[in-house]
C-alpha positions in Angstrom: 0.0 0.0 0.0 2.7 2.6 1.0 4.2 1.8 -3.1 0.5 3.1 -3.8 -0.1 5.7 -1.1 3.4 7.0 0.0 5.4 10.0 -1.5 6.8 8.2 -4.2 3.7 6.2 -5.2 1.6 9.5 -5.2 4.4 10.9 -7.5 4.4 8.6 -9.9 0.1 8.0 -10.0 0.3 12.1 -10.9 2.9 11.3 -13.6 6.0 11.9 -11.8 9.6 11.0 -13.3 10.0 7.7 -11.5 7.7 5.7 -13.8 6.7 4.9 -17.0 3.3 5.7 -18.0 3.3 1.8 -19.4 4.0 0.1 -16.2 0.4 1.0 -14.4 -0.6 -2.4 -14.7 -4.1 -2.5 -12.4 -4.9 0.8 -12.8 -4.8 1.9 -16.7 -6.7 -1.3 -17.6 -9.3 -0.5 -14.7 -9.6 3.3 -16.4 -9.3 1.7 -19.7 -12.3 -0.5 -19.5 -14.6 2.3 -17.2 -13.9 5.0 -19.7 -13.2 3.6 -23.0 -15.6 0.1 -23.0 -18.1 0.4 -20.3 -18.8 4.3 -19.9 -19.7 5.4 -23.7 -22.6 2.8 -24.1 -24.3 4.0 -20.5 -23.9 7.3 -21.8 -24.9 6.6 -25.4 -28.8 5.2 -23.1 -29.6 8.5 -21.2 -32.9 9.9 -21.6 -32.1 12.8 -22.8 -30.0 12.0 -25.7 -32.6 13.0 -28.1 -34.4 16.3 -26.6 -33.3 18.4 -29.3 -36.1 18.3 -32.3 -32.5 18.7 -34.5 -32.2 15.0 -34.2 -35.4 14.2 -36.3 -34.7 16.6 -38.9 -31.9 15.5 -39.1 -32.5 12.0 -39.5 -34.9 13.1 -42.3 -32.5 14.5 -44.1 -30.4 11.4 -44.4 -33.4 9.5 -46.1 -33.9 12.4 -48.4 -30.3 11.9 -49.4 -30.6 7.9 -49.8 -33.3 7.9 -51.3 -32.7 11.0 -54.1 -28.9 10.0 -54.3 -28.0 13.6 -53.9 -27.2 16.7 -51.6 -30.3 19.2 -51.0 -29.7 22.6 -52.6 -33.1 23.7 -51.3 -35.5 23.2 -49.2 -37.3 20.2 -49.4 -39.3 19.8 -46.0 -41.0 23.3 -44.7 -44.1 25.1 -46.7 -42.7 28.7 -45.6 -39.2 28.2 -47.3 -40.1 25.6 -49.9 -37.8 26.1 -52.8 -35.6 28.4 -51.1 -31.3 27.2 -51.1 -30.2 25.8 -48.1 -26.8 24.5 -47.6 -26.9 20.9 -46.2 -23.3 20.9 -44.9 -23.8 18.2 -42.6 -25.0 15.8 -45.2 -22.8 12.9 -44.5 -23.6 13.0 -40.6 -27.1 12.6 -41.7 -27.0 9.7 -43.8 -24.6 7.8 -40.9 -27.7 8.9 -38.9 -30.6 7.6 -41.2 -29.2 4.8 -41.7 -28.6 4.0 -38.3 -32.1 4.9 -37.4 -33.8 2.8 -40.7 -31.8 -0.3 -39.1 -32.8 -0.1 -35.2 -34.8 3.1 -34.5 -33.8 5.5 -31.2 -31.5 2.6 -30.4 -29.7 2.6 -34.0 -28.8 6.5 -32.8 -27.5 5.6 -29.4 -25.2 2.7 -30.9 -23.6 5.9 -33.3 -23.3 7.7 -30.2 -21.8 4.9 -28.0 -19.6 4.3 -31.2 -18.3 8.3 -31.7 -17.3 8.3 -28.0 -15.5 5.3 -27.6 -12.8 6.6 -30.2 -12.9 9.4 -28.2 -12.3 8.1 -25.1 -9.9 5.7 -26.6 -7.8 8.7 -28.1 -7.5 10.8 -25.2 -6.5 7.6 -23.1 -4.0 6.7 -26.0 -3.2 10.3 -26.1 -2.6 10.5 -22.0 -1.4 7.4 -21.1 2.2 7.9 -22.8 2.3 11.2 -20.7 0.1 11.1 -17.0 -0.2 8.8 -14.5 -3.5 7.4 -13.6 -4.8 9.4 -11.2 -4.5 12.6 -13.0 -5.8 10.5 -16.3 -9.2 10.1 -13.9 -9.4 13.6 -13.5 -9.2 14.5 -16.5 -11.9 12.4 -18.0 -14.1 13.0 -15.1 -13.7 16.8 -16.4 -14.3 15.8 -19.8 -17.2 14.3 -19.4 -19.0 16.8 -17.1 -18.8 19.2 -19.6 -19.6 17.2 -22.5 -22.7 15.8 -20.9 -24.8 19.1 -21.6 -23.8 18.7 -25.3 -24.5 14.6 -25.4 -27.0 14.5 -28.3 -27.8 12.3 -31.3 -26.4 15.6 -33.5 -23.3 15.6 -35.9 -21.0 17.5 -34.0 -21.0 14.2 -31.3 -19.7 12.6 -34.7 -16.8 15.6 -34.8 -15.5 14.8 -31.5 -13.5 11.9 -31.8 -12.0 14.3 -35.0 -10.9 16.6 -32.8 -9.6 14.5 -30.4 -7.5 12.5 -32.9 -6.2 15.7 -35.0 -5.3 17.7 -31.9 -3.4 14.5 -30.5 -1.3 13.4 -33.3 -0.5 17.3 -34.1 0.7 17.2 -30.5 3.0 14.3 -30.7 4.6 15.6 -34.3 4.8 18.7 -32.5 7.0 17.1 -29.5 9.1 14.8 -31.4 10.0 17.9 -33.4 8.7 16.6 -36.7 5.8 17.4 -39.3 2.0 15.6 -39.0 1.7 12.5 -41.8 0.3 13.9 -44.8 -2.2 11.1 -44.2 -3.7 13.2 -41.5 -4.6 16.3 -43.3 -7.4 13.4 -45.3 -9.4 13.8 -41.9 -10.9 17.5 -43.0 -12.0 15.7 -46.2 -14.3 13.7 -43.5 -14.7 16.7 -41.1 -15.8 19.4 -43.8 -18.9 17.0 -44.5 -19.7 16.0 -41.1 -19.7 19.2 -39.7 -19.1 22.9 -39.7 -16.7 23.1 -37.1 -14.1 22.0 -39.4 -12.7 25.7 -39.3 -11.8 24.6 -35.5 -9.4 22.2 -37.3 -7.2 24.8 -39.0 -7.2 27.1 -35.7 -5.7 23.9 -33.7 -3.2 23.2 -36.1 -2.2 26.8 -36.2 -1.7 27.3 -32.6 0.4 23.7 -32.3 2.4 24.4 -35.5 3.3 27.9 -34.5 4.7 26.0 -31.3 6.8 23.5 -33.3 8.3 26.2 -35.3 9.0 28.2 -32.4 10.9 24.8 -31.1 12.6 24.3 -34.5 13.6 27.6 -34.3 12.2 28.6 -37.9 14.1 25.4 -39.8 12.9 25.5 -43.3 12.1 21.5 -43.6 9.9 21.9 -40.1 8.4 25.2 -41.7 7.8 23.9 -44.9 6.5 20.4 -43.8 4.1 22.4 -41.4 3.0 24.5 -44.5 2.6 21.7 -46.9 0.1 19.7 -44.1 -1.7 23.0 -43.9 -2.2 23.3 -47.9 -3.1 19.7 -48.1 -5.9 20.0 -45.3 -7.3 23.1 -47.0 -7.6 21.0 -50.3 -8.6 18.1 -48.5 -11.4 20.7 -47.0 -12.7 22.2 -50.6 -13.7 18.1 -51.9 -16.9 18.4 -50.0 -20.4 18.5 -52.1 -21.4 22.2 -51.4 -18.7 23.3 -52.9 -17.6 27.2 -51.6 -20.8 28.3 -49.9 -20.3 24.8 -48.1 -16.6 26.4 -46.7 -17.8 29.5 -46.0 -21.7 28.6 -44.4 -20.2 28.3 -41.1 -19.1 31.9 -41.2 -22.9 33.0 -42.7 -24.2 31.4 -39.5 -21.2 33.7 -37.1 -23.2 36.3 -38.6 -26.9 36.1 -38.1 -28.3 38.5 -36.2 -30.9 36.2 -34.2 -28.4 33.2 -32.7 -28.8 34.9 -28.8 -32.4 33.5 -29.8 -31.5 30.3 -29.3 -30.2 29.0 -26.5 -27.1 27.0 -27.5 -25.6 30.0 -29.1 -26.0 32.0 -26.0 -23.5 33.4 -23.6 -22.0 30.5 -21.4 -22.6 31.6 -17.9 -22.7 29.7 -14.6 -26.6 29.3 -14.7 -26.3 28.3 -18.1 -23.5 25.4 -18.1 -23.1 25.1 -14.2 -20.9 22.3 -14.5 -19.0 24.1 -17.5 -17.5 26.6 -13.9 -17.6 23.6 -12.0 -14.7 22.3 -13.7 -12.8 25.7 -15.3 -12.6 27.2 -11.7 -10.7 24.3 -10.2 -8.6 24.0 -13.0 -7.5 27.9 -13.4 -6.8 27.4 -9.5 -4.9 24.4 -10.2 -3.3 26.3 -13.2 -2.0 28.9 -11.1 -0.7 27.1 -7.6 1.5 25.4 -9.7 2.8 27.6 -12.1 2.0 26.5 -15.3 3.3 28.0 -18.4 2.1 27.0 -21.6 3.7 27.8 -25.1 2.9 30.3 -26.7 0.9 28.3 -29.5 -1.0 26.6 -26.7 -1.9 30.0 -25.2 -3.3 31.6 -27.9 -5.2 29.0 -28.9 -6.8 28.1 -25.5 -7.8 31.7 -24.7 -9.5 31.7 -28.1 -11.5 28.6 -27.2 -12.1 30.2 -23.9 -13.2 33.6 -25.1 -15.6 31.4 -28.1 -17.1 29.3 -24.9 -17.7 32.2 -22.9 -19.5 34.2 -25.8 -21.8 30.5 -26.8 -22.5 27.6 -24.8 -22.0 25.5 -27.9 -18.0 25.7 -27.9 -17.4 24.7 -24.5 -17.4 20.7 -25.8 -14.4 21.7 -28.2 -12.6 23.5 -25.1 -13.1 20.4 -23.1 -11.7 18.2 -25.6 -8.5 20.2 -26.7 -7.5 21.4 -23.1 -7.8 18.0 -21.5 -5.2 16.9 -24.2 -3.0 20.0 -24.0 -3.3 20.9 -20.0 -3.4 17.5 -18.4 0.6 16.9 -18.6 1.0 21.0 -17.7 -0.8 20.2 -14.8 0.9 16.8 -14.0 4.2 18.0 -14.8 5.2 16.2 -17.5 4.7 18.2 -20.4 7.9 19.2 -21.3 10.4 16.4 -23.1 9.4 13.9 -26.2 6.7 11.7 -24.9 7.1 7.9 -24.5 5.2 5.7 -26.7 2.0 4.6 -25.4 3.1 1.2 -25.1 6.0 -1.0 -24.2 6.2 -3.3 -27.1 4.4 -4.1 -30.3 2.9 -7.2 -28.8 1.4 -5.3 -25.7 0.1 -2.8 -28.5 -1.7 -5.9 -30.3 -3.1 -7.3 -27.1 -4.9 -4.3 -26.0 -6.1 -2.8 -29.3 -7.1 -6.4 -30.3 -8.8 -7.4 -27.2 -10.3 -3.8 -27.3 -11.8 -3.9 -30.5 -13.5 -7.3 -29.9 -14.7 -5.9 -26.2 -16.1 -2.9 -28.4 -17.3 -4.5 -31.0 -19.3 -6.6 -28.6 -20.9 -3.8 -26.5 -21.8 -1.9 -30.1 -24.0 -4.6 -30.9 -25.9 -5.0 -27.7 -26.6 -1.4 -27.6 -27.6 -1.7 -31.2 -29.9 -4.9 -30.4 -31.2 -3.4 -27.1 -34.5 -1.9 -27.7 -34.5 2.3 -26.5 -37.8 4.3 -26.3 -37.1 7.5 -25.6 -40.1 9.7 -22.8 -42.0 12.1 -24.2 -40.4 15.5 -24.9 -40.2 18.7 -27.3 -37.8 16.4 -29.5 -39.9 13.1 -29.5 -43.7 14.5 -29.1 -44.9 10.9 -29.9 -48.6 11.8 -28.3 -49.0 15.3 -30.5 -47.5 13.5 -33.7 -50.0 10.7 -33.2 -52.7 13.3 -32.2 -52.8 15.1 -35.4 -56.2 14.2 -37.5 -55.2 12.7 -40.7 -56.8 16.0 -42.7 -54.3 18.3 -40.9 -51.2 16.8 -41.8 -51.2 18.2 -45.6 -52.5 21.7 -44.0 -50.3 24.2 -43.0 -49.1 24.5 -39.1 -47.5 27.1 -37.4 -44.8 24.8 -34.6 -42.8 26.3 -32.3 -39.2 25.8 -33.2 -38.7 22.4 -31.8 -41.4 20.7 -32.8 -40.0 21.2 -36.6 -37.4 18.2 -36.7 -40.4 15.7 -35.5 -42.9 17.4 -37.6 -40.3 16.9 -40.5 -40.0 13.2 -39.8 -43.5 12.1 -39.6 -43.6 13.5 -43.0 -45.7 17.2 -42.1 -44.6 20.2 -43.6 -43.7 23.0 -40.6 -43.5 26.4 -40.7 -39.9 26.6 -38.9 -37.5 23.7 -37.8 -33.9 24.0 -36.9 -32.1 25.0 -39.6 -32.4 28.6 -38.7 -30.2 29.9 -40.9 -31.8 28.9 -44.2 -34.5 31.1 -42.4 -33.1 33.8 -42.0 -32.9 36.5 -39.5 -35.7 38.4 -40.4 -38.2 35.3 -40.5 -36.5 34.0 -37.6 -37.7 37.3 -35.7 -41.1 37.5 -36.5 -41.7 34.2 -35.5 -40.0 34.6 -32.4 -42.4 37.7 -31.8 -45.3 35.7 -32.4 -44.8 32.4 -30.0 -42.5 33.6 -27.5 -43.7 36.9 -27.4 -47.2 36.3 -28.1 -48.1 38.9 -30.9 -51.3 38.1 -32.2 -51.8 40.7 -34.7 -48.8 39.3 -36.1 -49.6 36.2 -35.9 -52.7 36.7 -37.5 -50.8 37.7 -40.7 -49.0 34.7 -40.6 -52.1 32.8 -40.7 -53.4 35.2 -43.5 -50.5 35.2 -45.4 -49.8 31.1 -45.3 -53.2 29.7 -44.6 -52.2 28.6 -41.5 -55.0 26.0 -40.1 -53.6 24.2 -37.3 -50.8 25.1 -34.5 -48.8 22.9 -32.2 -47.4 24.7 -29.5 -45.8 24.0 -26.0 -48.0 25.1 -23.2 -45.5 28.0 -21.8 -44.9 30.1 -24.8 -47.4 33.4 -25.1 -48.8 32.7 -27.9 -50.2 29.3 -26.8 -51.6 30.8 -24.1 -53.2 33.6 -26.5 -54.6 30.9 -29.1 -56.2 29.2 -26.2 -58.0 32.0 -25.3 -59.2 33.3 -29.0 -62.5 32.3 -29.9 -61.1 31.3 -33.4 -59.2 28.6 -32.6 -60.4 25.4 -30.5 -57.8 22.9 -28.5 -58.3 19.6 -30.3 -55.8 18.0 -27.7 -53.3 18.6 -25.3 -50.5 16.6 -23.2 -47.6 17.4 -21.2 -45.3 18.2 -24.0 -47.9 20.2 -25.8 -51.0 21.6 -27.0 -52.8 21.4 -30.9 -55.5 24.0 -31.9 -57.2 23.8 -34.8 -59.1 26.9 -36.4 -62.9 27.2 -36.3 -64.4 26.7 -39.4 -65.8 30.4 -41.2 -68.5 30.5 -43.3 -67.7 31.9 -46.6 -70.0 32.4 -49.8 -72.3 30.1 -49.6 -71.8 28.8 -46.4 -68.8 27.0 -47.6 -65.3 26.8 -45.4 -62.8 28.8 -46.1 -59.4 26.8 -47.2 -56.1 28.1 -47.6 -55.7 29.3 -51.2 -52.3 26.6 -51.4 -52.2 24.1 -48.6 -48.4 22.4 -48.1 -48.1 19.5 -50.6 -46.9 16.3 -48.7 -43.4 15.8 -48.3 -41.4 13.9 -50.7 -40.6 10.0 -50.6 -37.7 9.8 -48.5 
């Protein structure tokens, strides 16, 4: 116990000089098998892994894909933007998605999950392992995954993680045994620009870390040059995806919109908002400071950018999580400096573990694939509204609060917002947010005018639920705990006949 517990035995758990990150023994394979095998598929099961009505559209957007065999270049789901361009730059996310939910529903989703954050886990342990000792290792993916646990949905940035992770790690260890990244590697942001438009996060990262390498190098032209030549090849790598320019440049369109503080991942991260977000950057700036850590220059830059990005929009403090678990953890265990060990001993131990690994995953994918997984009842999954709606509705048009889109979208309706608010638009994106979650009823009046609206789906606590309910135009035609559907009283026009809107929302597409 005192080889464990003594002064020694606590220096080298933290990492200390006096043992090899390979000779752990009991303790890397207990964190190996809690974080990398066992952890992911629990996590990939929680309940709320689909609240976000993003999931369904997105899931409908993969079928559209298979089953036009081609990329969206407009809108092909909501009556109010019919026609209109939208750039579908997460295309390939979506069909890993459809097809995952054509072949085992809710459950299909959490396997791609469970799947996405075992390579995670597996690279940051990979990534670690050859540079902490165990107990710090814990720490540092008990951080991790506090803060990614708010952001733990069935979306295609869960699929950009492990990207991250695996880019920021081997850049890192090119970076420290003062060489260039394999050309190989710059083929990931051929993956990334299709998956997800946080690919521009990839070029900031390997910035910062080849800035750092240069700096080591002192300015040698074969490190500068190799450095430069990986950067060219990821931005060609980056321009082969199937939107072509506006696909590059949407996520800087979205930056822009006016309307993002109206919804709530894009709004400032503050300790109400991501509690557990301060829970673990307060301890670590404490730790950061008692014992004196001082990062590259490189490394600097590019965690205060991360910081400043997660401060301004909750959405960016999963990125920070990932990257500064890999570049702090050895600061703060005090082995950062020096070439890092390989991960393992020998080739043979390298075998054993990935092998035995892989089978152990392999194994646990399957079961959570096999496992049946009904979600509850939420604003993403409304099962009781989308069964509720009378069969003459569906083809009429709807005005749905913003997160009843994606569902509304896969059971095949037509809504009049989802999601994808910016092929909306800011200035559509404000008036609706005037009429439901201000509750103008003038306004939304001329919505109804102006698109025949005849039905609304609403959650109970927005105003303008609340102001339907109480018009003696409209009628509830059922309500749950998720929800509430109105309908609009019939008016007698000439003839006694009821009016119709002049050019109800054809159905939706096969697919």
């Amino acid at each position: 116990m005192h080889a464990i517990f003594g002064r020694d035995g606590l220096r080298h758990a933290f990492g200390g000089p006096l043992i090899r990150p390979e000779r752990y023994g009991f303790f890397d394979r207990l964190l190996f098998a809690v974080f990398v095998l066992f952890l992911p598929p629990l996590l990939a099961s929680k309940p709320g892994l689909f609240d976000d009505g993003d999931v369904s559209w997105h899931v409908a957007a993969g079928r559209w894909i298979l089953a036009n065999g081609r990329v969206p270049d407009t809108d092909p789901f909501s009556f109010t933007m019919a026609g209109q361009p939208w750039v579908a730059h997460e295309w390939l996310a979506e069909i890993v998605y459809a097809v995952a939910f054509n072949a085992a529903g809710y459950a299909g989703l959490a396997a791609v999950v469970a799947a996405a954050l075992m390579v995670l886990h597996l690279t940051v342990f990979l990534h670690l392992r050859s540079r902490v000792g165990p107990i710090a290792m814990l720490v540092a993916f008990a951080a991790m995954d506090l803060i990614l646990a708010k952001f733990l949905l069935a979306r295609p940035h869960v699929l950009v993680w492990p990207l991250l992770a695996i880019w920021t790690s081997l850049l890192l260890r090119a970076r420290d045994q003062g060489r260039t990244p394999p050309n190989w590697l710059a083929l990931q942001m051929l993956v990334w620009t299709n998956l997800h438009g946080s690919f521009a996060l990839g070029f900031i990262v390997a910035g910062a870390i080849a800035l750092d390498a240069l700096v080591s190098a002192r300015w040698k032209r074969p490190i500068f040059f190799g450095w430069l030549n990986f950067g060219l090849l990821a931005l060609i790598a980056a321009l082969f995806n199937l939107n072509g320019l506006p696909g590059l440049l949407h996520p800087l369109a979205i930056m822009g919109m006016n309307t993002l503080h109206l919804i709530n991942e894009w709004n400032p991260g503050t300790p109400s908002e991501s509690p557990l977000f301060y829970l673990v950057f307060v301890p670590t700036l404490a730790a950061m400071f008692l014992r004196g850590v001082k990062l590259r220059v490189g490394e600097t830059a590019l965690l205060l950018l991360m910081l400043m990005l997660a401060f301004m929009q909750i959405r960016h403090q999963s990125w920070l999580a990932i990257v500064a678990v890999m570049v702090l953890t050895p600061y703060l265990a005090g082995t950062a400096r020096g070439s890092a060990p390989p991960a393992f001993a020998t080739q043979r131990e390298r075998r054993t573990w990935l092998g035995g690994a892989l089978a152990i995953a392999i194994a646990l994918f399957v079961a959570r694939l096999l496992l049946p997984l009904q979600p509850e009842e939420s604003a993403g999954t409304p099962r009781g509204l989308i069964a509720a709606i009378p069969a003459e509705l569906r083809s009429q048009p709807v005005l749905n609060e913003y997160s009843f889109g994606g569902p509304l979208i896969l059971a095949g309706v037509r809504p009049y917002i989802d999601g994808r608010a910016d092929m909306y638009g800011d200035e559509f994106f404000r008036d609706y947010s005037k009429i439901v979650n201000v509750g103008d009823f003038a306004r939304f009046e001329r919505a109804a005018r102006r698109y025949g609206i005849r039905w609304t789906m609403l959650p109970h606590h927005v105003p303008l639920a609340k102001a339907v309910e109480a018009s003696p135009d409209w009628r509830r035609i059922y309500s749950d705990k998720i929800g509430i559907i109105h309908v609009r009283r019939p008016v007698a026009g000439a003839g006694g006949a009821v009016t119709r809107p002049s050019s109800p929302a054809a159905p939706i597409p096969a697919g």
